[in-house]
N, C-alpha and C positions, 0 to 999 in steps of 0.2 A: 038200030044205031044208037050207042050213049052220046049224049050230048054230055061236053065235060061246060063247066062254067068259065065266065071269060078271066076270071081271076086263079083258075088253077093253076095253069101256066105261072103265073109270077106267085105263088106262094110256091110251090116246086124251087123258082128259082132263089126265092128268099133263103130257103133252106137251103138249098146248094151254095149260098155265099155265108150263110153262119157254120157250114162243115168247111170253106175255104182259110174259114178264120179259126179252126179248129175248138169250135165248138161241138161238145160232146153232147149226149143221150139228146139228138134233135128228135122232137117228135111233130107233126104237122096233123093237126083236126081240123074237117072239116065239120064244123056247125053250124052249117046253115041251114039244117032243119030245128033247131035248137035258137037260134039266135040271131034277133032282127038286124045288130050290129055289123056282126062279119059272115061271111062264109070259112073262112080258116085262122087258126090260130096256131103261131108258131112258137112252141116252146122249146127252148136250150141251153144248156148248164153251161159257163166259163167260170174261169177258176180267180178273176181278176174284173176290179172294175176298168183297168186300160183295156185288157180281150174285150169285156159288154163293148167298151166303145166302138174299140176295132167293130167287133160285129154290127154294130146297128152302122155304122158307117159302109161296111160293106153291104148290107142289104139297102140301105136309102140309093147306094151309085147300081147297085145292081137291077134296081125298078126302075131309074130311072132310063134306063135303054129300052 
């Protein structure tokens, strides 16, 4: 049986609200053998600093459910 981490779930969903907001080439690493910091890190191109905003706006309402 894999045991997924408790934080996959919400970086999955992170990513699914920065594609909501049409954020393109989303890519999502898990480095948490790499790195005492995180377990994932989400990276995504927008073409605009209003879209960043939109998107980090949409990931902050997104975790927070």
């Amino acid at each position: 049986m894999v045991r997924r981490s408790p934080y996959s779930r919400a970086a999955r969903r992170a990513a699914r609200a920065a594609e909501n907001k049409k954020a393109i080439d989303i890519k999502l690493y898990n480095v948490s053998a790499f790195s005492p910091l995180a377990e994932y890190y989400l990276v995504a191109t927008v073409e605009s600093s209003p879209q960043a905003d939109a998107v980090a706006d949409e990931i902050s309402d997104a975790l927070k459910d």
